[in-house]
RODO-2510 file (C-alpha; in nm, 4 decimals, decimal comma):
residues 459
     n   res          X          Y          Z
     1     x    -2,9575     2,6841    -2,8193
     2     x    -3,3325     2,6537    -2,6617
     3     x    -3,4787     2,3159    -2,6379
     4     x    -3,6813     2,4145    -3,0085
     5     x    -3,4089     2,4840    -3,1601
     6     x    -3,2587     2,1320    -3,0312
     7     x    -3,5344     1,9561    -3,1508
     8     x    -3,5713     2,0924    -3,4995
     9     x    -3,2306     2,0489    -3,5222
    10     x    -3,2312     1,6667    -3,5036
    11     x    -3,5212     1,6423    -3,6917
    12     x    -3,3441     1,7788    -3,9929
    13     x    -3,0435     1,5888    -3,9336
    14     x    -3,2971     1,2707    -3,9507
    15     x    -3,4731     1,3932    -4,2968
    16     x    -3,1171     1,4192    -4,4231
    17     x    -3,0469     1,0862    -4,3384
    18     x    -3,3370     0,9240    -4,4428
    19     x    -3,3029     1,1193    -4,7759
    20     x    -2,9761     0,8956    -4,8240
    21     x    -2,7633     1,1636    -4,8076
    22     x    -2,5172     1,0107    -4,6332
    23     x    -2,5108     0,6791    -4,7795
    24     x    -2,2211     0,7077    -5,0645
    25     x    -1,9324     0,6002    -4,9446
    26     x    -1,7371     0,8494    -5,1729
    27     x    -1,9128     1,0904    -5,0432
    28     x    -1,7773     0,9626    -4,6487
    29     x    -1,4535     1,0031    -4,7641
    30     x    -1,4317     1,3498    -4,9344
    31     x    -1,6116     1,4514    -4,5642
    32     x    -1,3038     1,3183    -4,4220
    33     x    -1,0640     1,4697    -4,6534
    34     x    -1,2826     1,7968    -4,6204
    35     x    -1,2133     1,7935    -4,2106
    36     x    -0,8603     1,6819    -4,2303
    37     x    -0,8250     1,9830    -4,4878
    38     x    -0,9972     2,2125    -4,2364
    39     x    -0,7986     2,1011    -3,9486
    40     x    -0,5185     2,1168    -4,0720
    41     x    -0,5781     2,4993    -4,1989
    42     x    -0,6667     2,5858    -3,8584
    43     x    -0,3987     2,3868    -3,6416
    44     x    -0,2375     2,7454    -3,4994
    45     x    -0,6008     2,8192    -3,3518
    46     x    -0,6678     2,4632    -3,1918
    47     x    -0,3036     2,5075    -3,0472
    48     x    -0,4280     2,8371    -2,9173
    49     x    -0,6866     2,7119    -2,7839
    50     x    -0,5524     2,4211    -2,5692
    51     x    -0,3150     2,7167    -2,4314
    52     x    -0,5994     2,9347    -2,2754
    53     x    -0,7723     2,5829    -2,1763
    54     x    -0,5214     2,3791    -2,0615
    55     x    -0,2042     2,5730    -2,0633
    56     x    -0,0825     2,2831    -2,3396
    57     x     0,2174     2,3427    -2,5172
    58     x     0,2231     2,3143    -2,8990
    59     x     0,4350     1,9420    -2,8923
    60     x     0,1564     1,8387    -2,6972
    61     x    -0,1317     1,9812    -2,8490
    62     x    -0,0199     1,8226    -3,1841
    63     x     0,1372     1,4827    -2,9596
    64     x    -0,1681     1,4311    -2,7712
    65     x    -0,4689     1,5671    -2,9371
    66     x    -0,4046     1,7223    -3,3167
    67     x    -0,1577     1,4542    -3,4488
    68     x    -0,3449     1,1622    -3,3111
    69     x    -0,6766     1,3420    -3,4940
    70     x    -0,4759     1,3807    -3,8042
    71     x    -0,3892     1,0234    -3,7684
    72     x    -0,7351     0,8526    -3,7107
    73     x    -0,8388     1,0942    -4,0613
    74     x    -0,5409     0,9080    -4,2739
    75     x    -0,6472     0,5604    -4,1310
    76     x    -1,0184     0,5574    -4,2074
    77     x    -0,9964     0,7614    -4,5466
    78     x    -0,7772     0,4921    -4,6430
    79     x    -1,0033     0,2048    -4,4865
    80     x    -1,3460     0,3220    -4,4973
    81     x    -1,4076     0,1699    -4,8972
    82     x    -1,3478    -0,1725    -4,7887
    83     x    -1,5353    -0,1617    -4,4080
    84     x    -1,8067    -0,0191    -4,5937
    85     x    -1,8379    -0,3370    -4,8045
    86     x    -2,1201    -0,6236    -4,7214
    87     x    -1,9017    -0,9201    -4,6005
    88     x    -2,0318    -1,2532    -4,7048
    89     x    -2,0424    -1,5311    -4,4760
    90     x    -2,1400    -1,8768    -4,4845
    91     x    -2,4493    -2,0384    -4,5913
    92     x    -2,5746    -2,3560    -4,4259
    93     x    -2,6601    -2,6392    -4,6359
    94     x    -3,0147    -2,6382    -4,5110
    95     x    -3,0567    -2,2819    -4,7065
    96     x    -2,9355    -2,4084    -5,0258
    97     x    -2,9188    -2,2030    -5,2761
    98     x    -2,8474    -1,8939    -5,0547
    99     x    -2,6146    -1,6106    -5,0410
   100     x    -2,5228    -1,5221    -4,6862
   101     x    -2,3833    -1,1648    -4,5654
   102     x    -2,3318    -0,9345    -4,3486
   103     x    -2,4670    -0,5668    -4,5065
   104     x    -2,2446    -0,2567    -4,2704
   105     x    -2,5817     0,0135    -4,2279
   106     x    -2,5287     0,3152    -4,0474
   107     x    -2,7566     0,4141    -3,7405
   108     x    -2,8716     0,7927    -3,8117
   109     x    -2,8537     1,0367    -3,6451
   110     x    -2,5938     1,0448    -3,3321
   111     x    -2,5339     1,2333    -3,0663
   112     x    -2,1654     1,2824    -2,9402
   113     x    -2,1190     1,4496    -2,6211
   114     x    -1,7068     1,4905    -2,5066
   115     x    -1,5181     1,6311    -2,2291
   116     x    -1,2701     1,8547    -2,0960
   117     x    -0,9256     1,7085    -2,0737
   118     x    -0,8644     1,6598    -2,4424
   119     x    -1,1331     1,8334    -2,6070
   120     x    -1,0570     1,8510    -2,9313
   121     x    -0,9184     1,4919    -2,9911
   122     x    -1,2312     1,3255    -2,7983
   123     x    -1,4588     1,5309    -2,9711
   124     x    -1,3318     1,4921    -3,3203
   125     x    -1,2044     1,0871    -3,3358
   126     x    -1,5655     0,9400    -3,2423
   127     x    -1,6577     1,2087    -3,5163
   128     x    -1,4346     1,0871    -3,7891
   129     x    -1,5887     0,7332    -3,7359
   130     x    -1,9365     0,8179    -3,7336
   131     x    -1,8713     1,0157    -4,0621
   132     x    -1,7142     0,7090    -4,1698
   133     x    -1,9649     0,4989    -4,0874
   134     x    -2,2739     0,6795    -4,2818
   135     x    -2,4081     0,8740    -3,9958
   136     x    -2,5445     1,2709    -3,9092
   137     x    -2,3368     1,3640    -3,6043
   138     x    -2,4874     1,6386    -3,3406
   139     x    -2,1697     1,6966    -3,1157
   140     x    -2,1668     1,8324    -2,7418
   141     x    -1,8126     1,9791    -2,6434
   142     x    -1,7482     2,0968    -2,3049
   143     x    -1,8448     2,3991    -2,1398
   144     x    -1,5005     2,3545    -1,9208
   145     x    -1,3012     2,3764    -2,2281
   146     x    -1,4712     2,6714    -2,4304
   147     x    -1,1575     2,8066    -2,6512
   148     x    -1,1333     2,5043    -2,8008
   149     x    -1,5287     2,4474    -2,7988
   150     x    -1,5449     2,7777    -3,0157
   151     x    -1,2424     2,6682    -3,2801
   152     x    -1,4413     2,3149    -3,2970
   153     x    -1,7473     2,4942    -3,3724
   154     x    -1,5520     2,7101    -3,6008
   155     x    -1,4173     2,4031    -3,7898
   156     x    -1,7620     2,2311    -3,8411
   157     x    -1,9028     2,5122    -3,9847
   158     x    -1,6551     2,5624    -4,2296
   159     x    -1,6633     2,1778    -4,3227
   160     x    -2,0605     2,0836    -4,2993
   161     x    -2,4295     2,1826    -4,3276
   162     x    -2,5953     2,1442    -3,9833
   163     x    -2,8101     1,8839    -4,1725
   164     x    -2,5320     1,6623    -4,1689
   165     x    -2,3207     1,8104    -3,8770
   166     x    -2,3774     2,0528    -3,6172
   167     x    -2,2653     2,1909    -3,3010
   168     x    -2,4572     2,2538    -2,9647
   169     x    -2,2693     2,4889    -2,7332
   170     x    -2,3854     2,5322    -2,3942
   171     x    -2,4021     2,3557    -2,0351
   172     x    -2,6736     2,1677    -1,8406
   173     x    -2,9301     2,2976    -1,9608
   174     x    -2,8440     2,2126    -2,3035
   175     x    -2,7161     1,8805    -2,2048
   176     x    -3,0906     1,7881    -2,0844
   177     x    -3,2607     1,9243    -2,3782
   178     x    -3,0330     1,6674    -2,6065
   179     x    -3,0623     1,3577    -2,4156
   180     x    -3,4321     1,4391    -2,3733
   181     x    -3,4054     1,4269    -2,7923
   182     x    -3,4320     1,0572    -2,9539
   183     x    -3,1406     0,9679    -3,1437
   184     x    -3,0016     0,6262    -3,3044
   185     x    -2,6817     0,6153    -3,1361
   186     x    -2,4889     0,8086    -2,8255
   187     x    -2,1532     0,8307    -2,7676
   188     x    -2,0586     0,9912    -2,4357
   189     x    -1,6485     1,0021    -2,2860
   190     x    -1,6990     1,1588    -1,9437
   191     x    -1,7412     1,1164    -1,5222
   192     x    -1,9256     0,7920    -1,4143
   193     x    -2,1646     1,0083    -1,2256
   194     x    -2,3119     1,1431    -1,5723
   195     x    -2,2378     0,8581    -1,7765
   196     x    -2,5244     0,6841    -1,5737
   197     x    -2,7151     0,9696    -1,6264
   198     x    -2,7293     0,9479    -2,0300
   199     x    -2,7619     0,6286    -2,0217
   200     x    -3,0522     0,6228    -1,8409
   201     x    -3,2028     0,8922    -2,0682
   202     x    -3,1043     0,6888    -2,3771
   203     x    -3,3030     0,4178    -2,2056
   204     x    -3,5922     0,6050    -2,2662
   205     x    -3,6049     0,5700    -2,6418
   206     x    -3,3591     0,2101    -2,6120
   207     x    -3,0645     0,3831    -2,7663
   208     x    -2,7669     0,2410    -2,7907
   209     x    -2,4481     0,3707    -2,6661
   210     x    -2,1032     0,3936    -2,5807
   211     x    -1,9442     0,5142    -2,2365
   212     x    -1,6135     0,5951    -2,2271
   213     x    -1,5159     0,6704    -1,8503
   214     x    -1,2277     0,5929    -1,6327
   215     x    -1,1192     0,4918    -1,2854
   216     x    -0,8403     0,4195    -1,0635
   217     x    -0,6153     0,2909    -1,3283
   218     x    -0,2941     0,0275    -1,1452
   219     x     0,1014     0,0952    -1,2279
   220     x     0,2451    -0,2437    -1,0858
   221     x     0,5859    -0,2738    -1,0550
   222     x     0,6890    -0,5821    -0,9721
   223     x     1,0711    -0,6829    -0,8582
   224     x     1,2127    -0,7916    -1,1849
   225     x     1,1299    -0,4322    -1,3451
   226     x     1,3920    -0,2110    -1,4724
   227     x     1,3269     0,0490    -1,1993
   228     x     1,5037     0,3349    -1,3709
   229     x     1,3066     0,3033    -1,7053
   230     x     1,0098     0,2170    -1,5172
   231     x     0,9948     0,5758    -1,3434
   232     x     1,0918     0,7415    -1,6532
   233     x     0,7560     0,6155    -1,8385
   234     x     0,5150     0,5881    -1,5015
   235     x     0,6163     0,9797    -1,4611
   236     x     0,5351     1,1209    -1,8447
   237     x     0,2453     0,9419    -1,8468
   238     x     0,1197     1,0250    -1,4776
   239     x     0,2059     1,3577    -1,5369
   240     x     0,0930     1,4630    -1,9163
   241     x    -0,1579     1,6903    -1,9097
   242     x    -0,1227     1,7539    -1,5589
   243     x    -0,3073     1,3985    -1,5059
   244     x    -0,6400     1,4825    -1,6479
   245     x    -0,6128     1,1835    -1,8788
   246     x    -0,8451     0,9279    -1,8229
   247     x    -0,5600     0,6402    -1,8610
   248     x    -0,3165     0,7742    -1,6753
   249     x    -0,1768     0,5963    -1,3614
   250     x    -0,3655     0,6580    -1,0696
   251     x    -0,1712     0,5072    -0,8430
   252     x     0,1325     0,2914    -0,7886
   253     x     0,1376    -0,0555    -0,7000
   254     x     0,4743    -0,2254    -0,6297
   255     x     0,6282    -0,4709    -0,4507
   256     x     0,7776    -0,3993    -0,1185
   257     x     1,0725    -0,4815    -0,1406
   258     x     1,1867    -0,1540    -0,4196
   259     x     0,9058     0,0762    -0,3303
   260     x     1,2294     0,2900    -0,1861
   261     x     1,4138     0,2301    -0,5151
   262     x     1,1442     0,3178    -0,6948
   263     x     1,0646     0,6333    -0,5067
   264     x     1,3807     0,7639    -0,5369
   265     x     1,4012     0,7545    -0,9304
   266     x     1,0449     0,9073    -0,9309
   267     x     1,1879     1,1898    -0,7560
   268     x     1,5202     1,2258    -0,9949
   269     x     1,2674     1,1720    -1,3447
   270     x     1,0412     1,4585    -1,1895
   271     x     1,3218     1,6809    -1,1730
   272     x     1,4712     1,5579    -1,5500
   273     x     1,1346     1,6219    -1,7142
   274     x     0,9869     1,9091    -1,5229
   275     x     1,2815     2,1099    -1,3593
   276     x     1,3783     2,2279    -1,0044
   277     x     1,0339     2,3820    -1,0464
   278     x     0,7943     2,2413    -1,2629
   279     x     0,5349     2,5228    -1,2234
   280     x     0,7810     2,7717    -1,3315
   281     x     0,8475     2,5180    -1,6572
   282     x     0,6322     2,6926    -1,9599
   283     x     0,5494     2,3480    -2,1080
   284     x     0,3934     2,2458    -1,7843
   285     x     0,0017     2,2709    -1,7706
   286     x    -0,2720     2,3580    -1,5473
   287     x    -0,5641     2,2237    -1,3799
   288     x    -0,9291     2,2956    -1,5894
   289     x    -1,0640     2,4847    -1,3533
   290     x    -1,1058     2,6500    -0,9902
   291     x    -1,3294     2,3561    -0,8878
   292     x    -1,1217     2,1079    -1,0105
   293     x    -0,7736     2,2689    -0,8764
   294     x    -0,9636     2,2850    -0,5217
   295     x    -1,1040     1,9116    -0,5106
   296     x    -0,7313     1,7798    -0,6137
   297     x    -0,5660     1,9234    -0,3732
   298     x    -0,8632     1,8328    -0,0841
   299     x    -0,6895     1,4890    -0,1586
   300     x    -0,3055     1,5796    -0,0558
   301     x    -0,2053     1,4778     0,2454
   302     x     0,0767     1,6471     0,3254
   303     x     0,2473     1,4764     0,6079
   304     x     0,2602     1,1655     0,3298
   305     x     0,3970     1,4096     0,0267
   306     x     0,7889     1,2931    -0,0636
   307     x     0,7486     1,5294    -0,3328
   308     x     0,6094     1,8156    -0,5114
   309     x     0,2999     1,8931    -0,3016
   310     x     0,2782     2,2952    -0,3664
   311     x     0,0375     2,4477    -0,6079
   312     x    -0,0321     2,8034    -0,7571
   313     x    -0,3871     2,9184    -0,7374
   314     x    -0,3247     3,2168    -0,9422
   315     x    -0,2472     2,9750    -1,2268
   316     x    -0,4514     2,6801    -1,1116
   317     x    -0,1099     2,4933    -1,1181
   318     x    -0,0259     2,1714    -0,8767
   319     x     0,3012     2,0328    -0,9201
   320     x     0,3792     1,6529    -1,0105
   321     x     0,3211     1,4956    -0,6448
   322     x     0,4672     1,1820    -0,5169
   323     x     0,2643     1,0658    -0,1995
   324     x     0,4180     0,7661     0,0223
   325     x     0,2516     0,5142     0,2918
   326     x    -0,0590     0,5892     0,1018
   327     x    -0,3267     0,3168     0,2266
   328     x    -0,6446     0,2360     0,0761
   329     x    -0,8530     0,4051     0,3097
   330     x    -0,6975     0,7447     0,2212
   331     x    -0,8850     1,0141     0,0523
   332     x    -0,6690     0,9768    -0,2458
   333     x    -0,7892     0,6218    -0,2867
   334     x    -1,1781     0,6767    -0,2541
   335     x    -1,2148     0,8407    -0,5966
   336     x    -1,0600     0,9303    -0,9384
   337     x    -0,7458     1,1632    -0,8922
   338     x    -0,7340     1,3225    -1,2366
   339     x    -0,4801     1,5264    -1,1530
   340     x    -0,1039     1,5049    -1,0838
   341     x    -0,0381     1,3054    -0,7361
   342     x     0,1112     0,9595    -0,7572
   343     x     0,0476     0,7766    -0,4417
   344     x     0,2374     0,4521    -0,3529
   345     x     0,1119     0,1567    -0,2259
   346     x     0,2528    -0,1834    -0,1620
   347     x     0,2264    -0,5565    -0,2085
   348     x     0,4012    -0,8643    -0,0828
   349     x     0,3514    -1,1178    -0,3948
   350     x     0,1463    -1,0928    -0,6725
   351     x    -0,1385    -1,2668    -0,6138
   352     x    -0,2220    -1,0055    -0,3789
   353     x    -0,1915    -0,7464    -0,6020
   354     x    -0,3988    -0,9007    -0,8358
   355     x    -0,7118    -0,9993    -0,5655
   356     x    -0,6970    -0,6586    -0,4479
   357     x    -0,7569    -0,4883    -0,8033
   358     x    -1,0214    -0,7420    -0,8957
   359     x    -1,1702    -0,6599    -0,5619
   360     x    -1,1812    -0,2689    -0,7335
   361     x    -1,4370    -0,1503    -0,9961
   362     x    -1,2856    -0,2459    -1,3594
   363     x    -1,0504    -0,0064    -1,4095
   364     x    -0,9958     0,1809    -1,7900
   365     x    -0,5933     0,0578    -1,8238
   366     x    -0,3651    -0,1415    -1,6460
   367     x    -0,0254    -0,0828    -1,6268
   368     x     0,2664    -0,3620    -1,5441
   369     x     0,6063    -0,2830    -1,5123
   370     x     0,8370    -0,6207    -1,4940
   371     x     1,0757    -0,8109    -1,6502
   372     x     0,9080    -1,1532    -1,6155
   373     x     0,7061    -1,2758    -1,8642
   374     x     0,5275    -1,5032    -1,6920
   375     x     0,3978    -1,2395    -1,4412
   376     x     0,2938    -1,0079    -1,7011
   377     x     0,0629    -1,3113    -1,8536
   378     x    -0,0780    -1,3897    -1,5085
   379     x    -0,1340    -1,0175    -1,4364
   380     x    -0,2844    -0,9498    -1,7707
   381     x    -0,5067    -1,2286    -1,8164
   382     x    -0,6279    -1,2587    -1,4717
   383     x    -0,7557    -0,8807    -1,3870
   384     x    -0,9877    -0,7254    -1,5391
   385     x    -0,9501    -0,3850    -1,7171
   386     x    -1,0515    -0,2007    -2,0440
   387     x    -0,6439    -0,1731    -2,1759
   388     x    -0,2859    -0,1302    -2,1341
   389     x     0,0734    -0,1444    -2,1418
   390     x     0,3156    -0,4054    -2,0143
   391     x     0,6679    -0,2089    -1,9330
   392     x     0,4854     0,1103    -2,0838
   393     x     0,1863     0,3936    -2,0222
   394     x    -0,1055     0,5432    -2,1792
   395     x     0,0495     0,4550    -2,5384
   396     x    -0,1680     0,1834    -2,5519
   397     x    -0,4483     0,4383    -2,7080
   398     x    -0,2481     0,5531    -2,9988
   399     x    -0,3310     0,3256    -3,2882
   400     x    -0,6239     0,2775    -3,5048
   401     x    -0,5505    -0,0857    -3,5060
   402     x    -0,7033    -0,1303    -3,1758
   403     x    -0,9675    -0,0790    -3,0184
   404     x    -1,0219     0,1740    -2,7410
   405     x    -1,2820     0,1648    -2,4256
   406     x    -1,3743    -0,0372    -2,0838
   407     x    -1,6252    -0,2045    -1,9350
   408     x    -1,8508    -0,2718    -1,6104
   409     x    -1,7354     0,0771    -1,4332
   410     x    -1,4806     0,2200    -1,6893
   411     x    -1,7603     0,2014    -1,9541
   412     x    -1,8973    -0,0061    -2,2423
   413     x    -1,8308    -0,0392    -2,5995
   414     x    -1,4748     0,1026    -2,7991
   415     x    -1,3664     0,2477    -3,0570
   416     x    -1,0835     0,3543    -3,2947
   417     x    -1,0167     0,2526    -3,6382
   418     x    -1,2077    -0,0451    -3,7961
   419     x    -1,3406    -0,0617    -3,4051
   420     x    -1,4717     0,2816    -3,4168
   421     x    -1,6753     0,2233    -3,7653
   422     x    -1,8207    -0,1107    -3,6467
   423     x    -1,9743     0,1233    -3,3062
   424     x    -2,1196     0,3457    -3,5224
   425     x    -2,2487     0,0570    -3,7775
   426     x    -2,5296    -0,1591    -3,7413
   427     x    -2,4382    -0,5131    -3,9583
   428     x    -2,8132    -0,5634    -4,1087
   429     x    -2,8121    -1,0164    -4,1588
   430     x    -2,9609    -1,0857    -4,5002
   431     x    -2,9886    -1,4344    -4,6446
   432     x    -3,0809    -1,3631    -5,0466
   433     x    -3,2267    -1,7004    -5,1240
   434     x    -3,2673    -1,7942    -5,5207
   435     x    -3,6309    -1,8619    -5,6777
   436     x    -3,5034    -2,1324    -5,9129
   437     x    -3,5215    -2,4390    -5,6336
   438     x    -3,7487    -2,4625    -5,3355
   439     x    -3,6779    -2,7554    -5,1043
   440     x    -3,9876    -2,8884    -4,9835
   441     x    -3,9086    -3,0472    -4,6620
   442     x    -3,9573    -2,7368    -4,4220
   443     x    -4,3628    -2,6690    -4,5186
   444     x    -4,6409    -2,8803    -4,3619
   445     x    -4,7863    -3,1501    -4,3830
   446     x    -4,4432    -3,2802    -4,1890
   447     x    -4,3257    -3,6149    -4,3674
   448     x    -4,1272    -3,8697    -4,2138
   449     x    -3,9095    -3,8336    -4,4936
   450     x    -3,8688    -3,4727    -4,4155
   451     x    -3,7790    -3,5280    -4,0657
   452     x    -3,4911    -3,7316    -4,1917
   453     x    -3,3572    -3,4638    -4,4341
   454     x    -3,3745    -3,2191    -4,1559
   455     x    -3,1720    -3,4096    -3,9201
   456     x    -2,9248    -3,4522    -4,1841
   457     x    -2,8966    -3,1404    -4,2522
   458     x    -2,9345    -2,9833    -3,9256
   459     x    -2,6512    -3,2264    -3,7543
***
């Protein structure tokens, strides 16, 4: 699409908006039903899709991307009536007689621009809650992922005009021509490196927006953990798709004393979930991409691999990778891994694990593995980090009833759910004061008499 096209695209989206088309909140909720509908014809092609993208198999497609879509639809078809309703607050005495509320408007016309690693279930749930919300959506989808990119754009068609939502295919080139465009709200889930990037475009116009990025996400496991159960969970979720999920454990962090415990039941759940040889298992992924199968391995030591370690360029495949006496100067360390390795590193007490991560950029999750509770308080309340799981991974994500998102490096702004409708929903203040009494005391001339009612009713 040439920058023209771009342009005349979200100027229609903006005459449909401002033509209220969007403003019935009926007419929200048969969208919704619409897309569900539509999805739900064409699950066999979005499971197709992940295939030839990410080499996904079908449980997971619908586990991590299609069900969890499905799910977010239910929630705010059910719940988009009542967030859609002004909320009345409080009135002061001083504004007597007054009504007080808060009116839910939507912004416009958005932008929403998603990545590679689940591309159809971060392109469609910020869509659902724009939709929700009253707003035009003009969505970006990878050029890494383009299978699923064409079934999305398949989907959208079917569902919606362009007037109210569109697709815009493309790479670079296309990216610039967008965030060159002014629009009332962006929503971006990608790399720091371009998340700086749009927001210093929205900048330009003051738009507001959401970041969702990532970072080196901590596993702690502390001593009192139940090591066994512990490795069963820190593997599936290091090691779903492949580790290109931007909440998956990074890297390990345990205490000294049962790294070698710990190790060794890494090794054994490796082997339980993903065979003698994982990159022979058919339900086992692959990396995006050449460039991306190339920079994960650049950070694999192999004199400190305990396991896994080989990879398959023909099939862009690295298997799960366990790396040990990992430090923090290590390559592995300087940078996102997004991909399967697990290195280990250690602590002696807690405190130090918790200095070092606040010493870190904010991670997206946290993860704590322990059987204390007062350790998982300290560790939760005193580091920062967008989300997580105590004794768990990654599932944190999975509910509507919670928001979703970091902040400082990992982002800004969430979303899911109620969450998700309030980011795409600007709460317009209106006091609707009565005509039938006018208190005198706030026009000049100021009385002494005045003053006093104002201090009485300002106290």
């Amino acid at each position: 699409m040439t920058e023209l096209e771009i342009k005349k695209l979200v100027d229609t989206q903006r005459t449909y908006f401002y033509n209220n088309q969007t403003m019935s909140v009926s007419g929200r909720i048969t969208a919704l039903k619409k897309l569900k509908a539509c999805i739900l014809k064409h699950e066999s092609d979005i499971n197709e899709a992940l295939m030839k993208d990410l080499g996904k198999s079908n449980f997971e497609s619908y586990m991590c991307e299609v069900g969890m879509v499905l799910s977010e639809l239910s929630y705010m078809i059910k719940h988009t009536k009542r967030y859609a309703k002004p909320k009345t607050v409080y009135t002061p005495l001083a504004q007597f007689h007054s009504k007080s509320y808060k009116l839910p408007s939507p912004y416009g016309v958005t932008l929403i621009m998603s990545p590679w690693n689940y591309p159809f279930l971060l392109t469609i749930d910020p869509l659902i809650d724009a939709i929700a919300a009253g707003n035009t959506a003009i969505i970006k989808p990878s050029a890494y992922s383009p299978a699923t990119s064409a079934v999305i754009t398949r989907i959208i068609e079917d569902c919606f005009s362009q007037e109210f939502v569109a697709v815009v295919n493309g790479g670079r080139a296309e990216n610039t021509c967008l965030l060159n465009e002014h629009f009332d709200y962006i929503f971006f889930t990608g790399s720091q490196a371009v998340g700086k990037e749009v927001m210093r475009c929205a900048s330009t116009h003051l738009t507001p927006v959401t970041l969702e990025l990532g970072g080196k996400s901590p596993c702690i496991v502390e001593k009192s953990a139940n090591i066994k159960l512990a490795a069963k969970r820190i593997v599936f979720g290091k090691y779903l798709n492949c580790g290109q999920t931007c909440v998956a454990p990074d890297y390990v962090y345990c205490d000294a004393s049962i790294k070698n415990e710990l190790i060794a039941a890494i090794k054994s759940e490796i082997t339980k979930q993903y065979g003698e040889n994982p990159l022979a298992n058919k339900d086992y992924g692959k990396i995006i991409n050449q460039k991306h199968f190339d920079r994960i391995n650049g950070l694999i030591d192999k004199t400190k691999v305990v396991a896994g370690g080989i990879s398959n360029s023909e099939t862009l495949q690295i298997a799960p990778t366990v790396m040990d006496n990992v430090t923090w100067e290590d390559a592995v360390m300087q940078e996102e891994i997004f991909g399967p390795v697990m290195p280990i590193l250690t602590y002696n007490n807690i405190d130090e694990a918790i200095n070092k991560i606040n010493s870190m950029a904010h991670p997206l999750a946290l993860y704590i593995f322990t059987g204390n509770n007062a350790i998982a308080k300290k560790v939760t309340t005193l580091c920062g980090f967008g989300g997580g799981c105590i004794n768990d991974c990654i599932i944190h994500l999975a509910t509507s009833e919670m928001g979703f998102g970091g902040f400082g490096e990992s982002g800004m702004g969430s979303y899911h759910g109620r969450t998700g409708f309030e980011t795409f929903t600007h709460y317009k203040s209106i006091v609707d004061k009565k005509t039938w009494l006018d208190l005198p005391m706030r026009y000049q001339p100021y009385k002494s008499f005045n003053s006093k009612l104002l201090h009485m009713f300002l106290k």
